[in-house]
C-alpha positions as CSV (number, residue, x, y, z in Angstrom):
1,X,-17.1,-47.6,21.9
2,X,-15.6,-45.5,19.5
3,X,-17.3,-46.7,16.0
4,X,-15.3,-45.7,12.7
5,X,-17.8,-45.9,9.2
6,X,-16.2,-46.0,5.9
7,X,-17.9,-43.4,3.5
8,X,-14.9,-43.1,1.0
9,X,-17.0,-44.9,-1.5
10,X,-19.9,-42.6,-1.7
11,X,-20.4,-40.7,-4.5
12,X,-23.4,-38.4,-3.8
13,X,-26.4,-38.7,-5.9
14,X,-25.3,-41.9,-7.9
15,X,-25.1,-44.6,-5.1
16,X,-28.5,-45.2,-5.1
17,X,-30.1,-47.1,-2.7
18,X,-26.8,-47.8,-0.9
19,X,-26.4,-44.4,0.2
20,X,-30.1,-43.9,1.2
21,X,-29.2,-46.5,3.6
22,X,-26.0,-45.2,5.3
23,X,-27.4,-41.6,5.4
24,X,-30.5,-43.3,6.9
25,X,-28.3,-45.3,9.5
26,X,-26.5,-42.4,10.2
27,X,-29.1,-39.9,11.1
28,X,-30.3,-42.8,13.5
29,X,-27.3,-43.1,15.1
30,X,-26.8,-39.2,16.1
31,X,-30.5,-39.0,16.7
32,X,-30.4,-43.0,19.1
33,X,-26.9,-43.8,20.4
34,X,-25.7,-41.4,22.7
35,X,-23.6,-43.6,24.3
36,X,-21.2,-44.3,21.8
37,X,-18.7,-42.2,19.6
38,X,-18.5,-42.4,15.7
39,X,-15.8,-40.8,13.4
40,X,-17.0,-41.0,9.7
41,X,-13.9,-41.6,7.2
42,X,-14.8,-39.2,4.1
43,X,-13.1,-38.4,1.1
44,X,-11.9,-35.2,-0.4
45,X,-15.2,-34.3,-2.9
46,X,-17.7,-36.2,-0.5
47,X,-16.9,-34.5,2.7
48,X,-19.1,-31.3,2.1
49,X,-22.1,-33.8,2.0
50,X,-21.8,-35.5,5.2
51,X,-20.8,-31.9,7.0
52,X,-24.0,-31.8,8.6
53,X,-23.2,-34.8,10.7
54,X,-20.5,-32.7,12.6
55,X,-23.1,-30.8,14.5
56,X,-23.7,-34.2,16.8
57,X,-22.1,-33.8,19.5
58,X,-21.3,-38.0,19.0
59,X,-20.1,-37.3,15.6
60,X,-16.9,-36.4,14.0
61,X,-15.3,-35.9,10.4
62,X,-12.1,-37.2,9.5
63,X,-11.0,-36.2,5.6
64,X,-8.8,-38.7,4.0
65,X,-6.3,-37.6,1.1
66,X,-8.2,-39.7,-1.8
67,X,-11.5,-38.9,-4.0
68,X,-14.3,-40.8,-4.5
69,X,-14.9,-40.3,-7.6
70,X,-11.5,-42.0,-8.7
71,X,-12.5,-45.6,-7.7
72,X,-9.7,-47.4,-8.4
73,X,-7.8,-45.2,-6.7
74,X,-9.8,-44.8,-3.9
75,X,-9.8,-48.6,-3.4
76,X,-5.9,-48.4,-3.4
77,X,-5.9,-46.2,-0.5
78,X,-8.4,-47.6,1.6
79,X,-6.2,-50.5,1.5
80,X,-3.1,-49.0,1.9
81,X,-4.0,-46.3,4.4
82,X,-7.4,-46.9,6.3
83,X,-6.9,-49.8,8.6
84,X,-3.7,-47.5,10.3
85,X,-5.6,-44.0,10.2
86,X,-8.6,-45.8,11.9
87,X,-6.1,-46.9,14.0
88,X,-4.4,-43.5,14.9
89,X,-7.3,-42.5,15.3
90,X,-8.5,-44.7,18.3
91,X,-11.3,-46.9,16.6
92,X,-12.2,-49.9,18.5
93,X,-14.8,-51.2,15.8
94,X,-15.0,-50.7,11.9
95,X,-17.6,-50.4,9.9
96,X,-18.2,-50.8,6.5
97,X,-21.2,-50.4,4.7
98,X,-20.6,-51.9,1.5
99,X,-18.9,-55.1,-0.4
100,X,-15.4,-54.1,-0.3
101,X,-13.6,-54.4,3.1
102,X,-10.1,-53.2,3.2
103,X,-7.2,-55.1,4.1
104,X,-6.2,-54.7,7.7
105,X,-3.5,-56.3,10.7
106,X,-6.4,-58.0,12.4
107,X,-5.9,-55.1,15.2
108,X,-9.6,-53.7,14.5
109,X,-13.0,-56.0,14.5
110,X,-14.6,-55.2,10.7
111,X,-18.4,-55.2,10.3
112,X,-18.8,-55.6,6.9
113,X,-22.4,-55.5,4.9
114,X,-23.0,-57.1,1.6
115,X,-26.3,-56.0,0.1
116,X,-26.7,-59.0,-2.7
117,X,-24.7,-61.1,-4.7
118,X,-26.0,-59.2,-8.1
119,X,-23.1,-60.3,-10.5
120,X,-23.3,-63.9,-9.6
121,X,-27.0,-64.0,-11.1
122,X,-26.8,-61.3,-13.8
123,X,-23.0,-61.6,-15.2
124,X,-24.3,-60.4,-18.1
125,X,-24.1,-56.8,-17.0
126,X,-21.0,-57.0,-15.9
127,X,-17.4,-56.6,-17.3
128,X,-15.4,-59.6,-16.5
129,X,-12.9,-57.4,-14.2
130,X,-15.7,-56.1,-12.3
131,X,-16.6,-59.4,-11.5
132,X,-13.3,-61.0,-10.9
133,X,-13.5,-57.5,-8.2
134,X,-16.9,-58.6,-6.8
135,X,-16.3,-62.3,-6.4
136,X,-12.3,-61.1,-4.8
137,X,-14.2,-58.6,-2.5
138,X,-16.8,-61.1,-1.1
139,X,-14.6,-63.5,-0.5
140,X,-12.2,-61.7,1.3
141,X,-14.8,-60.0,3.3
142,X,-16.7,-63.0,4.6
143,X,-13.0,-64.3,5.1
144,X,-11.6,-61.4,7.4
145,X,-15.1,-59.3,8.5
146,X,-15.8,-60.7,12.5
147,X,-19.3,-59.9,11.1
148,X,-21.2,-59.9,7.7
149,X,-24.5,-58.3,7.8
150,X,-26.5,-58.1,4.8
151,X,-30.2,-56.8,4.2
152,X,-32.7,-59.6,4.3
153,X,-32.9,-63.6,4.9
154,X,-32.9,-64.3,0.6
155,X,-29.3,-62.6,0.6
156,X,-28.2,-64.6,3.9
157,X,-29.3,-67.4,2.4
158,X,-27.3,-66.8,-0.7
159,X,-24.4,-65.8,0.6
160,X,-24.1,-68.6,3.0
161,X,-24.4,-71.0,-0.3
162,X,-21.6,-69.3,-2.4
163,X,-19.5,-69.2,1.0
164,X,-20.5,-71.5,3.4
165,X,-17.2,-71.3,5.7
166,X,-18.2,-68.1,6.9
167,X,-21.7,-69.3,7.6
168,X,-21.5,-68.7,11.4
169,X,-20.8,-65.2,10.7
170,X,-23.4,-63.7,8.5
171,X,-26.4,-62.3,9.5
172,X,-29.6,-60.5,8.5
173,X,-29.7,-56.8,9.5
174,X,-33.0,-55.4,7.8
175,X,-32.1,-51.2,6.6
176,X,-33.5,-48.3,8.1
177,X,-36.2,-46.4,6.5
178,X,-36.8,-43.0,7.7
179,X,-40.5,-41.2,6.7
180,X,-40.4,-37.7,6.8
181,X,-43.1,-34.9,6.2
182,X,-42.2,-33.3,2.7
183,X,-41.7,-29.5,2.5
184,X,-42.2,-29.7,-0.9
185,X,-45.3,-28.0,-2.7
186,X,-46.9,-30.5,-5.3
187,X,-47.5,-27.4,-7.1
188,X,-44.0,-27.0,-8.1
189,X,-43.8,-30.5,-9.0
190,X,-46.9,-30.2,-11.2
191,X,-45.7,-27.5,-13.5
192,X,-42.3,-28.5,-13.6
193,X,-43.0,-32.2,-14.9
194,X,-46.5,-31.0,-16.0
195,X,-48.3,-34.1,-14.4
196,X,-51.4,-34.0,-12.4
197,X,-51.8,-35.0,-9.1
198,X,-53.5,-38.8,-8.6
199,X,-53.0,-39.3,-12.5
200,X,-50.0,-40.5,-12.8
201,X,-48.1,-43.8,-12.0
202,X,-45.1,-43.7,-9.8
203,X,-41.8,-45.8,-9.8
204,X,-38.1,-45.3,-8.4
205,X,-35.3,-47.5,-10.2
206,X,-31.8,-47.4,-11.4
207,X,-32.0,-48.1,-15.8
208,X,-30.2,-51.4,-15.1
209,X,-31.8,-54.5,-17.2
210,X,-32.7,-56.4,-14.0
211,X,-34.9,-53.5,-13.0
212,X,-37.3,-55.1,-15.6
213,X,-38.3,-51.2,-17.1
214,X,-39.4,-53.0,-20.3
215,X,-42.2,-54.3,-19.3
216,X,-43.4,-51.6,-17.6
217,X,-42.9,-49.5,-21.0
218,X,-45.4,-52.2,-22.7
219,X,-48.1,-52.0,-19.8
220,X,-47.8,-48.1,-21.0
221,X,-47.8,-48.8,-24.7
222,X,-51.0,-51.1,-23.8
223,X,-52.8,-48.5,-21.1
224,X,-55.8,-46.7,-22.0
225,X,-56.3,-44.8,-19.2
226,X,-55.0,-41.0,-18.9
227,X,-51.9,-41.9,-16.3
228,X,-48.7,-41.4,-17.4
229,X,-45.4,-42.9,-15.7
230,X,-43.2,-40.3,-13.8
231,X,-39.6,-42.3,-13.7
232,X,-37.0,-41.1,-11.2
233,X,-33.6,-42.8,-11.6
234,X,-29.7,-42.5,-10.8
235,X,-26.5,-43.9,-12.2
236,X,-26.9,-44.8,-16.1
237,X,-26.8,-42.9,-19.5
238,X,-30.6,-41.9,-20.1
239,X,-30.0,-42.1,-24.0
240,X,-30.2,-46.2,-24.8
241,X,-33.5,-45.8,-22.5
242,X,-34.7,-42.7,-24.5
243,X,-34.3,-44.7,-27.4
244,X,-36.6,-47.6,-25.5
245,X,-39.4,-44.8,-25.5
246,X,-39.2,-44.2,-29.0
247,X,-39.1,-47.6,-29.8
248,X,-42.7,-48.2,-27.8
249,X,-43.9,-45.5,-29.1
250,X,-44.8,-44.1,-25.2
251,X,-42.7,-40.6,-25.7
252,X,-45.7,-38.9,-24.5
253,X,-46.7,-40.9,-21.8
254,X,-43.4,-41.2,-19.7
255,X,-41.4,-38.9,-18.1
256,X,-37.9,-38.9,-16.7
257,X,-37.3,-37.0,-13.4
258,X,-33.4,-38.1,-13.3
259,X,-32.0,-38.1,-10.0
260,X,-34.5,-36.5,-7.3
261,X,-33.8,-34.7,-4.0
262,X,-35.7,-37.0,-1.0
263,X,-38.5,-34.3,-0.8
264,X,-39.8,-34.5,-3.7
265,X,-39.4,-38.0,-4.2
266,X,-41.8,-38.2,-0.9
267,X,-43.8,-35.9,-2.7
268,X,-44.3,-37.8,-5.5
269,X,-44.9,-41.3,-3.5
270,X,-48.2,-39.3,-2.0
271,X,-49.8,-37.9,-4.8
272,X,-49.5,-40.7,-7.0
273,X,-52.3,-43.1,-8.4
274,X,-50.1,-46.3,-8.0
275,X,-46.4,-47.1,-7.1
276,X,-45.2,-49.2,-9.6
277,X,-41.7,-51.8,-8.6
278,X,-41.2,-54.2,-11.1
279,X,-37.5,-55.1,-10.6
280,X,-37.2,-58.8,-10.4
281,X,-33.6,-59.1,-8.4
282,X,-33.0,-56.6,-5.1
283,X,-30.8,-57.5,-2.0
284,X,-33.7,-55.3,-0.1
285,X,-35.8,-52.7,-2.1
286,X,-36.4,-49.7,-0.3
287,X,-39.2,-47.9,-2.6
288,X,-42.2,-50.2,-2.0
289,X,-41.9,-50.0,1.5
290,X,-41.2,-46.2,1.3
291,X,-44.5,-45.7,-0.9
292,X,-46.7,-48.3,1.6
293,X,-45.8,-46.2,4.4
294,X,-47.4,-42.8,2.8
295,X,-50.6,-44.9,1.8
296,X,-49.8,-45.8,-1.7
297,X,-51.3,-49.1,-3.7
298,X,-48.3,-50.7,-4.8
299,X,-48.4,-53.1,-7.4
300,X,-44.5,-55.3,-7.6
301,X,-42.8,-58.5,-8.7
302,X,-42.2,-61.1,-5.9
303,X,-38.9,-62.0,-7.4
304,X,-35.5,-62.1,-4.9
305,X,-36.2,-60.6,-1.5
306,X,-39.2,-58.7,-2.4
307,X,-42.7,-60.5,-0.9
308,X,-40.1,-60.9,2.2
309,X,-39.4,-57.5,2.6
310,X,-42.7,-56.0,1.6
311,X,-44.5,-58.8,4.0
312,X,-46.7,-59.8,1.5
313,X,-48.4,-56.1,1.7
314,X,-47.9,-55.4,-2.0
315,X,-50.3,-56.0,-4.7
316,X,-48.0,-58.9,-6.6
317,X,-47.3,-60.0,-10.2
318,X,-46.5,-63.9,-10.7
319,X,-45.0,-63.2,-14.4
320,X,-42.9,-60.2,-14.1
321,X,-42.6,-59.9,-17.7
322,X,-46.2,-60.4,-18.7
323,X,-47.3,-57.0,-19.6
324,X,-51.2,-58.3,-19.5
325,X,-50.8,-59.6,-16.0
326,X,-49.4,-55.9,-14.9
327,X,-52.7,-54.3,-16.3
328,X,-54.7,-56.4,-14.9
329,X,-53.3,-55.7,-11.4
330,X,-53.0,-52.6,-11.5
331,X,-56.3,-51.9,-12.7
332,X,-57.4,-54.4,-9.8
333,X,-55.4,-52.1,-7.3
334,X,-56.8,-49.0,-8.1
335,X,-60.2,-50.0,-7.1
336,X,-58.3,-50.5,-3.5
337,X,-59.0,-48.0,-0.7
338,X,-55.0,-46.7,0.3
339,X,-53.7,-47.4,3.6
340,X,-50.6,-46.5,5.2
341,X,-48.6,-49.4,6.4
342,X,-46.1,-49.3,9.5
343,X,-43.6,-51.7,8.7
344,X,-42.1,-51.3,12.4
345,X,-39.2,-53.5,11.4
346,X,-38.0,-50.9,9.7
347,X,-38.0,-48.2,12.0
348,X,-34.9,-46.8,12.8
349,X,-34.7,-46.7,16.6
350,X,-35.2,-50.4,16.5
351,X,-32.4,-50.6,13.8
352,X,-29.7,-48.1,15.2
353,X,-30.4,-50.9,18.5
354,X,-29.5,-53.9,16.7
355,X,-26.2,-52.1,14.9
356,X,-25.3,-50.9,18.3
357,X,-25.6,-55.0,19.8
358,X,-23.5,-56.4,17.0
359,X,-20.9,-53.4,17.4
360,X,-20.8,-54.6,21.1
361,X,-20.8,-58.3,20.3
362,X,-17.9,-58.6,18.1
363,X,-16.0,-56.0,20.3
364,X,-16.6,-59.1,22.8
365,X,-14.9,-61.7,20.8
């Protein structure tokens, strides 16, 4: 098969999540499927990031004439352009790793993924064009996709309630999560954020309300041991949170990494004290499981997805927003020996497998 991915949409080190996953999925497939041919669709100011990818001998780079940075734009020529470049370019399935399928001629099979249906539960933080976007881009996707995947049986299960007439196409299709050894001294880490290693809790989140960092900030007003919180995040203005630190009065005990390269975000999963997720809406959530696999206590909401994903592994809050609850678990798992969990379902041979069936299946149709 010849396999085309959209990556026009990425925007390097502000995706989140969502590009840890296609760079994950990605590496498995040059590293798994030798059988099979891929041609990654990237965009004018993204291409340099993906160049690696070209030394696979199953891999090639095709540069389309938009930016990703310009969404609007971008979104305007995906429709107008991709479907008959993938075409030109001999694809015989599409794939497209996020929300917003392009419009095609039917000619090409679309795999589509849809990681949650955030702006249906949290409108709120939404303009009412982005979602009138959203709720457009769902809909057609389910509509047109030959196959919906999205990251874990909660999301199936909502997305076959808001569309049920595409209920015989969607599918769970759990993310890769790749563990590597980290090259990065802790050293370097220690001066530079001036934390000490095992004395300091841990937690990886975007500044969005639904990632709950509020209550987190009282269960640091509230602490009494010496830990501080070490806070790496992507995508928001830091300044409305900033204020948040000096409205707690927890300046001193919480510091903001920004966005992290992967190393030394592995870096800091291992010599943490805890791992701390209290987000209480996800489509999968990739840093518990991430910090579980080096050995790390991990103390997390069960809200959405999460005790699903994490397999009930995790040291759980019932009240999400009941700052005396979080202290008392945490203090209950830091009494815990650590222990590295496997979470095999995640490994990405076994993933890069079940891509490579449902490329095969809807090629069949």
């Amino acid at each position: 098969m010849h396999i085309g991915i959209d990556l026009l949409w990425v925007r390097p080190g502000i995706c989140g999540g969502t590009e840890s996953f296609i760079r994950n999925l990605m590496t498995g497939f040059a590293l798994y499927d030798k059988q099979n041919k891929y041609t990654l669709f990237v965009a004018e100011d993204n291409a340099d990031s993906f160049k690696q990818y070209k030394e696979n001998a199953n891999m090639d780079l095709f540069v389309c004439k938009t930016k990703s940075a310009s969404q609007p734009k971008r979104i305007l020529w995906e429709n107008m352009h991709l479907d008959k470049t993938a075409q030109r370019q001999g694809i015989e399935v599409m794939f497209i790793p996020v929300y917003s399928k392009p419009h095609s001629n039917g000619k090409i099979p679309y795999v589509s993924v849809i990681h949650d249906l955030q702006a249906l539960h949290y409108p709120q933080y939404f303009s009412w064009a982005r979602r009138c976007f959203l709720k457009y881009s769902w809909k057609r996707t389910c509509k047109s996709s030959k196959l919906v995947l999205t990251d874990s049986d909660f999301c199936r299960d909502d997305l076959i309630k808001n569309y049920p007439d595409a209920k015989d196409k969607i599918r769970t299709q759990y993310v890769p999560i790749v563990s590597c050894d980290t090259s990065t001294d802790f050293a370097e880490i220690e001066k530079d954020l001036k934390i000490e290693q095992g004395k300091y809790f841990y937690c990886v989140s975007s500044l969005l309300p639904h990632k709950n960092l509020d209550t987190v900030l009282q269960v640091m007003k509230q602490w009494n041991g010496q830990e501080k919180l070490v806070l790496s995040g992507v995508g928001q203005d830091e300044s409305e949170f900033v204020e948040k630190l000096r409205k707690y009065d927890v300046e001193d005990k919480v510091i903001l990494t920004g966005f992290v390269s992967d190393d030394w975000r592995d870096c800091l999963y291992e010599h943490c004290k805890l791992f701390l997720f209290p987000s209480v809406f996800e489509g999968f959530g990739m840093p518990p499981i991430e910090a579980m696999r080096r050995g790390k206590r991990v103390v997390m909401t069960k809200k959405s997805c999460l005790f699903e994903v994490t397999q009930g592994k995790a040291v759980y809050v019932d009240d999400p927003y009941d700052a005396d609850e979080w202290i008392m678990k945490m203090q209950s798992a830091m009494g815990m020996e650590e222990e590295e969990v496997e979470f095999t379902d995640y490994h990405i041979e076994n993933i890069v497998e079940d891509y490579v069936n449902n490329f095969e299946n809807v090629m069949k149709r």
